[in-house]
C-alpha positions as CSV (number, residue, x, y, z in Angstrom):
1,X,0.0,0.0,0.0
2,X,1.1,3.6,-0.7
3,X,2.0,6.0,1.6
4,X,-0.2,8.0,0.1
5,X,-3.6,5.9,1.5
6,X,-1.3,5.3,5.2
7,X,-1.0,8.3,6.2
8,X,-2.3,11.9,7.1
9,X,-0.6,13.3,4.3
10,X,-4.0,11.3,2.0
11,X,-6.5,14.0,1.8
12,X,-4.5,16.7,-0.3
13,X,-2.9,14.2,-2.0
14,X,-6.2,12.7,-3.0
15,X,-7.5,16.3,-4.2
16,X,-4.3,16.8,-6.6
17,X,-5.2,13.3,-8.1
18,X,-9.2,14.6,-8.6
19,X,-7.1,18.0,-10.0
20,X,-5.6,16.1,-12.7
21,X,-9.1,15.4,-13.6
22,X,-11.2,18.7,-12.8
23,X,-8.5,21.2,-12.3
24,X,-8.9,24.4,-10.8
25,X,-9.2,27.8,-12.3
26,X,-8.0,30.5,-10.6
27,X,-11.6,32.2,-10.7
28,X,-13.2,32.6,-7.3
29,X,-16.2,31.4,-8.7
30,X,-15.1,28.2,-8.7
31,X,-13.9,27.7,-4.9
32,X,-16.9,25.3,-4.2
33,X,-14.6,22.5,-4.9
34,X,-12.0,23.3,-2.9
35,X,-15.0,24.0,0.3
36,X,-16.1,20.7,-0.3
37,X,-13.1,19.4,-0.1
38,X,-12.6,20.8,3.5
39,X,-15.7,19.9,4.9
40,X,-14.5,16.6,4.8
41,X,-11.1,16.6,5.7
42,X,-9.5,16.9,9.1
43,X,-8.9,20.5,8.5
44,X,-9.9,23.5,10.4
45,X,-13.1,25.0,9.3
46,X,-13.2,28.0,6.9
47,X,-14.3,30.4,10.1
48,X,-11.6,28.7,11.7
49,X,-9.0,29.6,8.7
50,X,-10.3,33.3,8.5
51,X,-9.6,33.9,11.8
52,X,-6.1,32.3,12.5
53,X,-5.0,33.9,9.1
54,X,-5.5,37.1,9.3
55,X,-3.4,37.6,12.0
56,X,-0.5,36.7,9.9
57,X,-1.1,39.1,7.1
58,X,0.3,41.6,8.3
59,X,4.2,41.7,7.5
60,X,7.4,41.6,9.6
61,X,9.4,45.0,9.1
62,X,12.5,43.1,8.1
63,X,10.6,40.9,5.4
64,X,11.1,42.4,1.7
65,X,8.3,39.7,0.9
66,X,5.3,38.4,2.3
67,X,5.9,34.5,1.4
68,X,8.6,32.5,-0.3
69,X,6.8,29.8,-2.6
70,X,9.0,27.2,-4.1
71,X,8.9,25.0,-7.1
72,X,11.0,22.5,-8.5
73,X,13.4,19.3,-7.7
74,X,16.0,17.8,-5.6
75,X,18.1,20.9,-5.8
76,X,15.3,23.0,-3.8
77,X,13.4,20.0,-1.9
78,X,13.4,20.2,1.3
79,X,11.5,17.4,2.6
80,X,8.6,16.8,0.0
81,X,9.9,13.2,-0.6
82,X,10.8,11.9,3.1
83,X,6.8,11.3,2.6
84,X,7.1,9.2,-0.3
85,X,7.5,5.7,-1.8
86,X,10.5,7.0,-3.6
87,X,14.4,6.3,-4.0
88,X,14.8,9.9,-4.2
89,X,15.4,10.0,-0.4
90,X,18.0,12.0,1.7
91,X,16.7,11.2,5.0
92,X,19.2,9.8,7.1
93,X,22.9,11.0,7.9
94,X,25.8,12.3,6.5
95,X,23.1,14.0,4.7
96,X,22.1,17.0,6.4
97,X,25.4,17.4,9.3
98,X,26.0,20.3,8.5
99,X,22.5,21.9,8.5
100,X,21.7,24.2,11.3
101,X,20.1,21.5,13.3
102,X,23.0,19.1,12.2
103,X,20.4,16.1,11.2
104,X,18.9,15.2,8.2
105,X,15.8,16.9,6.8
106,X,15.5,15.7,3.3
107,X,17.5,18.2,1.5
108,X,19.9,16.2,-0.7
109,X,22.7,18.1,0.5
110,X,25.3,18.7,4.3
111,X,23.6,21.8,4.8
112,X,21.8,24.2,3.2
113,X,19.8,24.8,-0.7
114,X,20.1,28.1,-2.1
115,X,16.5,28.6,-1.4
116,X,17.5,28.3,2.0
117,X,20.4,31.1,2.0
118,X,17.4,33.4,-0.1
119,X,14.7,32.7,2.5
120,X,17.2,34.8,5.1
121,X,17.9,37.1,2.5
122,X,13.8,37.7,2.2
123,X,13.6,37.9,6.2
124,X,12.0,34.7,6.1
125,X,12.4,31.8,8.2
126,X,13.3,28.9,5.9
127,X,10.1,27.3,4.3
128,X,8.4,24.5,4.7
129,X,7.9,21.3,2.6
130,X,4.1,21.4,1.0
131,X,3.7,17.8,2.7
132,X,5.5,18.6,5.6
133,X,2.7,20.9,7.0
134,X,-0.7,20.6,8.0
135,X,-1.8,22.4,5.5
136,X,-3.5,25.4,7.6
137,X,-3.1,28.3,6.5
138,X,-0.8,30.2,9.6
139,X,1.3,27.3,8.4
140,X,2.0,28.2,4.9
141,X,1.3,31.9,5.3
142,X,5.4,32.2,4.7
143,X,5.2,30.6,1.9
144,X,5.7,26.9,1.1
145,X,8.2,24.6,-0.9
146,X,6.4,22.0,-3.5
147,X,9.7,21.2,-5.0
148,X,10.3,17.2,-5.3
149,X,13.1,14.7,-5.9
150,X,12.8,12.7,-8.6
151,X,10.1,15.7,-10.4
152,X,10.5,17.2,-13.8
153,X,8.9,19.3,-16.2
154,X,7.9,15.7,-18.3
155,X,5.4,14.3,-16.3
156,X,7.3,10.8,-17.2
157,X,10.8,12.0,-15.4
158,X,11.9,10.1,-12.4
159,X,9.3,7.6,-12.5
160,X,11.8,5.0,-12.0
161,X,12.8,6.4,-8.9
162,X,9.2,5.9,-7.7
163,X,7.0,8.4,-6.3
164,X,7.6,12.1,-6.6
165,X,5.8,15.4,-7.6
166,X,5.8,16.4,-11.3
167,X,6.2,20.0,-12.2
168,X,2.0,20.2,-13.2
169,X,1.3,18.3,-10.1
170,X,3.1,20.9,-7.4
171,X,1.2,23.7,-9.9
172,X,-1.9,22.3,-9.1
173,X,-0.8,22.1,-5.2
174,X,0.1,25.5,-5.4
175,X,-3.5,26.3,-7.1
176,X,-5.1,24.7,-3.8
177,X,-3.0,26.6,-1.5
178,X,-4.3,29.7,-2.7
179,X,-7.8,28.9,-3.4
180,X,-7.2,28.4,0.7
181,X,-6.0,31.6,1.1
182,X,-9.1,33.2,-1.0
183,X,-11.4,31.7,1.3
184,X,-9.0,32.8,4.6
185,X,-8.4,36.1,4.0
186,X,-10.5,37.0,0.8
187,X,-10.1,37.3,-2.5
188,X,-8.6,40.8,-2.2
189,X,-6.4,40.2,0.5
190,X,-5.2,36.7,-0.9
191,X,-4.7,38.4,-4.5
192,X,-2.9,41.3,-2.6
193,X,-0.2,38.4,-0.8
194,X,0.4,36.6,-3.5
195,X,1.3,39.1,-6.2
196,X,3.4,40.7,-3.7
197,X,5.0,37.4,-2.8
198,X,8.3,35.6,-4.7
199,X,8.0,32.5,-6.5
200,X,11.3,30.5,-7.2
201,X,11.2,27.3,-9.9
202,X,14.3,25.3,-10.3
203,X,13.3,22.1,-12.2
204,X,14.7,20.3,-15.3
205,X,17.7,17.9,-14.0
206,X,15.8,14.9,-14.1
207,X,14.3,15.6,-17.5
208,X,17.9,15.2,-18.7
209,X,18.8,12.1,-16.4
210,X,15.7,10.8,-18.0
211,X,17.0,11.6,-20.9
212,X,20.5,10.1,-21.0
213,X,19.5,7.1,-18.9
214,X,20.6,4.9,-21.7
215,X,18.2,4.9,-23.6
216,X,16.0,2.7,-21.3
217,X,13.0,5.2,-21.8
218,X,13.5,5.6,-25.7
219,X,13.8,9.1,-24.8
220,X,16.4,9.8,-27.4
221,X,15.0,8.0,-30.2
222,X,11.8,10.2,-29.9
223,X,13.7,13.8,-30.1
224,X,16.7,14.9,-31.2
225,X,18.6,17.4,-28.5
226,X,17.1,20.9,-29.9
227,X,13.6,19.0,-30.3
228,X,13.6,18.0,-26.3
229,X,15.2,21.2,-25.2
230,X,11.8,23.1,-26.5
231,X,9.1,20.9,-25.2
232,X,11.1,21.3,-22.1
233,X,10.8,25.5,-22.3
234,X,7.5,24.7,-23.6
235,X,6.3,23.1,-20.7
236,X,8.1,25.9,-18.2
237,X,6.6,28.5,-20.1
238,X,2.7,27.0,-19.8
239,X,3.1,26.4,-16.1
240,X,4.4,30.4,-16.2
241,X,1.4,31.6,-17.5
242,X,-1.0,29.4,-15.1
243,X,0.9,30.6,-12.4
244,X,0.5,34.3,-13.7
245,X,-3.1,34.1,-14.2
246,X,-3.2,33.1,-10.5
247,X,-1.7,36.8,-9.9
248,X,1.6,35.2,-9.7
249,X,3.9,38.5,-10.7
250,X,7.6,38.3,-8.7
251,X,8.8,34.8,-10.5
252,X,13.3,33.3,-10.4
253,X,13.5,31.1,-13.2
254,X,16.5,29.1,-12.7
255,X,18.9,27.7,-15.2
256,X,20.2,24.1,-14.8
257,X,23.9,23.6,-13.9
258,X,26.7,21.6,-15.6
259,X,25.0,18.0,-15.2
260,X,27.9,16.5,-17.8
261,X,30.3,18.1,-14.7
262,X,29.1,15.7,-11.7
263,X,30.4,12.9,-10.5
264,X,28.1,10.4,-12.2
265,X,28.3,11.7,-15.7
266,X,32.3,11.5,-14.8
267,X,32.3,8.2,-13.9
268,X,29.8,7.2,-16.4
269,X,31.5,8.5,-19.4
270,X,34.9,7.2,-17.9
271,X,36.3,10.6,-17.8
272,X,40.2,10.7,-17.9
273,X,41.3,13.8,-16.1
274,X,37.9,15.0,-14.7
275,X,36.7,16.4,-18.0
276,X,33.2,17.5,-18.0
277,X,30.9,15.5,-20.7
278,X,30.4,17.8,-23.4
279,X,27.7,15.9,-24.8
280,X,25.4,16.6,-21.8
281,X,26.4,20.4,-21.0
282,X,26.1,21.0,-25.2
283,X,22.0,20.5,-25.0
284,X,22.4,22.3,-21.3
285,X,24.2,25.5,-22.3
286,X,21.0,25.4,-25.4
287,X,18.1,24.6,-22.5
288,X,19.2,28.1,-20.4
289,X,19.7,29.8,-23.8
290,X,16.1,28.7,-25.2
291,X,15.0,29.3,-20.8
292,X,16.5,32.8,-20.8
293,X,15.2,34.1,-24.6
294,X,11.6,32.4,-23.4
295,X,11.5,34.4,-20.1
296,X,12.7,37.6,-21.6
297,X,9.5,37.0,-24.6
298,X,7.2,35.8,-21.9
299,X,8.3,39.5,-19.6
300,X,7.2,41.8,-23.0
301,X,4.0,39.4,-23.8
302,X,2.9,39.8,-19.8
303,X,3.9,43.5,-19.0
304,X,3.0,43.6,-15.1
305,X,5.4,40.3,-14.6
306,X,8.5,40.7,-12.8
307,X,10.8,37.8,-14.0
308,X,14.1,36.9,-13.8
309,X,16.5,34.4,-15.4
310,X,19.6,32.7,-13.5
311,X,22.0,31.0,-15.2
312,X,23.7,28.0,-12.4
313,X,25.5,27.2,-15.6
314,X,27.5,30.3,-15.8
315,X,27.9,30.8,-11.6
316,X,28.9,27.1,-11.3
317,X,31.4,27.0,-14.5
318,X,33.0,29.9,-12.9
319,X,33.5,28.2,-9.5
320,X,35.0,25.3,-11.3
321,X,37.3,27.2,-13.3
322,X,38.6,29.7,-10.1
323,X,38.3,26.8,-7.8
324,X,41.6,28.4,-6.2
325,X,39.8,32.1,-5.7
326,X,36.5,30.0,-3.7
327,X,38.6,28.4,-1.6
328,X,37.9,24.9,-3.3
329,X,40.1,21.6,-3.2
330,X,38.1,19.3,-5.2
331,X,36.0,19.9,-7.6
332,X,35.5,16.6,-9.3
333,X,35.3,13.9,-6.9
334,X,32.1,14.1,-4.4
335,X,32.4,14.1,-0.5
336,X,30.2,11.4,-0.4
337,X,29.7,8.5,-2.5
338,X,31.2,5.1,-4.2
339,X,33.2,4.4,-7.0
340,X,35.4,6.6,-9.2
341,X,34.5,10.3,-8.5
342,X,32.4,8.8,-5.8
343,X,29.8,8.7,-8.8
344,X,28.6,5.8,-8.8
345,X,25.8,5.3,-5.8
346,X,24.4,8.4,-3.7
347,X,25.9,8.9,0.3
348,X,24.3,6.0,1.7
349,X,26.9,5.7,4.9
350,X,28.5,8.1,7.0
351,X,31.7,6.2,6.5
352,X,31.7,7.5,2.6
353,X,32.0,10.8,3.6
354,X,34.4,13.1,3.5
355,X,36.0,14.9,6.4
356,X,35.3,18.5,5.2
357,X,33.0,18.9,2.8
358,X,33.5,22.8,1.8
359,X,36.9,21.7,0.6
360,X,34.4,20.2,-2.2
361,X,32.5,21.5,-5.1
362,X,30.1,18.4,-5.2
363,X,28.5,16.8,-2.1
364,X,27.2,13.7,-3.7
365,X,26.6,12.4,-7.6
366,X,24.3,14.6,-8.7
367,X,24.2,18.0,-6.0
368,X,26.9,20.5,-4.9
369,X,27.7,21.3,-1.4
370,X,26.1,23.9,0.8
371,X,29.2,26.1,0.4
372,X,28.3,26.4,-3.5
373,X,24.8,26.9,-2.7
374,X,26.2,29.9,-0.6
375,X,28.2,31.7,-3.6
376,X,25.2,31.0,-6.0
377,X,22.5,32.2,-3.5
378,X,24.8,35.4,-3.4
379,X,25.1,35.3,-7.5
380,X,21.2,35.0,-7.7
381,X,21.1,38.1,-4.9
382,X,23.3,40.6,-5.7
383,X,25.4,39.2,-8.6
384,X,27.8,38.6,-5.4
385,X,30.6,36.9,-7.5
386,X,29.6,36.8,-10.5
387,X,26.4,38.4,-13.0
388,X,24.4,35.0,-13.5
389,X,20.6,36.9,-13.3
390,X,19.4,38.6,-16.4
391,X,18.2,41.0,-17.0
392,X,18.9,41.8,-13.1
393,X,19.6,40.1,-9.9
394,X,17.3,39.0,-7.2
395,X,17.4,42.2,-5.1
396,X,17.2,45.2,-8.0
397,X,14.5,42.8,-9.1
398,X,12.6,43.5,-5.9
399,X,13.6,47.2,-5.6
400,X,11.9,47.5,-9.3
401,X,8.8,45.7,-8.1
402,X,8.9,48.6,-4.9
């Protein structure tokens, strides 16, 4: 039996799978569903969510936005899948020893995401996992984080690791969250939070992991490289503009990182002398190129967004290539792992793990270490390092919006 049917976490995870069937508009009109669907769940009731809501809508001098909301992968998850009948797992320890409360949370790194770095940045604690919370309002009116290990844009990525959240399905969460909020605060109020709020989406790794998996899917003998990098965009760019009819305004589209440069692809491709697999970054460097162009068309086609592009590729290419200058020892071998580059399996043990792991670039196979989270968070900021946000960084985004 799933986890889904043993455990609280059931009723909103029944709702997204009736979503897939009747999904939700983000007309008022239509919030009958959603009431229904709290009448008979263990939830507050709506008097109940009006009340303990507004409360919280009033915002924290230090706070440069009301709510954080999160979408994406294993790069921002922060706990999604420790719920989940999934491979995609980063629950127990070395995995997390370096977080602030030194244990494991589910974020596939030893300490903190760049989300995590932003959220104090925003004057906001860090934010919860979607299926983490209890799904009251006070408890997501910080925002929330839908990302998921194992998700991608294609609803078929990671479905070999077993359950996760595709891209659509934590769109459709999101959708519920605010119809929640519409019937807390009212639809004013709710419109006012959430166009005022920031949105983050980092997702596409898997859909290339899916991709190069050796052909087991078929995947490359459906498209050729350019043809899969747009249904990718494609995809991004449809959930954009159902997030944006939502009032979604304040939106970081991230760019993927150098997949060909971790471990696995190194050990995978038998890489000599730690040379990155060109094959694999080619179609990457194209996916932020097509990303950035489709953001920049998407900004002139939707005038009141406020979107920005960041490129990992360029701010992680750069760490790699002034390793010395970041203070880096290693930058193609993982702290934690097995087999050449420690590439091969994920950190299963402790006793794979490395000593110090901001000597490293790479924590494990597939994710860098929570000292390059740091320098990035600070590229997608205030172009810290170096300028990877176009066509401005994180903060003179939010000034603009001001």
């Amino acid at each position: 039996m799933s986890l889904f049917a043993m455990n609280s976490l059931a009723p909103p995870l029944i709702t997204l799978f009736l979503l897939q069937f009747f999904p939700l508009s983000c007309n008022s009109s239509e919030t009958h569903f959603i009431e229904n669907q709290t009448r008979t769940s263990p939830y507050p009731s709506i008097s109940e969510l009006v009340l303990a809501g507004k409360s919280h809508l009033s915002r924290n001098s230090s706070q440069l936005v009301p709510a954080f909301f999160i979408l994406g992968d294993s790069s921002v998850d922060v706990g999604t899948n420790n719920g989940l009948l999934s491979l995609a797992q980063s629950v127990l320890r070395p995995y997390g020893r370096d977080f602030d409360t030194h244990m494991p949370t589910g974020r596939f790194c030893n300490g903190r995401l760049i989300v995590d770095y932003l959220a104090l940045r925003l004057g906001l604690p860090f934010i919860p996992p979607y299926l983490g919370t209890r799904r009251h309002v006070q408890d997501m009116i910080h925002g929330v984080n839908y990302a998921s290990a194992g998700g991608g844009i294609l609803s078929s990525s990671g479905k070999e690791l077993g359950e996760r959240i595709s891209f659509t399905q934590q769109i459709q969460q999101a959708k519920y969250t605010f119809e929640k909020m519409v019937l807390s605060f009212g639809e004013n109020a709710a419109k006012m939070l959430i166009s005022n709020s920031l949105f983050l989406i980092s997702i596409g790794s898997n859909d290339y992991i899916h991709y190069f998996m050796d052909n087991v899917w078929h995947v490359q003998s459906i498209y050729f490289p350019w043809e899969f990098n747009q249904l990718l965009v494609r995809g991004v760019k449809r959930e954009l503009q159902s997030l944006y009819d939502c009032n979604v305004r304040n939106v970081v589209v991230m760019g993927l990182a150098p997949l060909g440069c971790a471990p696995h692809y190194l050990s995978k491709y038998d890489s000599q002398n730690g040379e990155c697999v060109e094959l694999i970054n080619g179609m990457i460097v194209q996916y932020n190129y097509l990303m950035r162009h489709m953001v920049q068309k998407f900004s002139k086609e939707n005038p009141t967004a406020n979107i920005i592009f960041c490129d990992l590729y360029e701010g992680a290419t750069d760490i790699l290539r002034n390793r010395d200058r970041y203070g880096f020892e290693t930058i193609t071998e993982a702290c934690c792992g097995f087999g050449k580059y420690k590439g091969l399996a994920m950190c299963f043990f402790s006793s794979w793990a490395c000593n110090n792991a901001s000597n490293y670039v790479w924590w494990d196979k597939y994710h860098p270490t929570d000292a390059v989270n740091s320098i990035l968070a600070d590229n997608v900021w205030s172009s810290q390092h170096s300028n990877i946000c176009y066509p401005m960084n994180l903060k003179d985004m939010l000034q603009k919006g001001n």
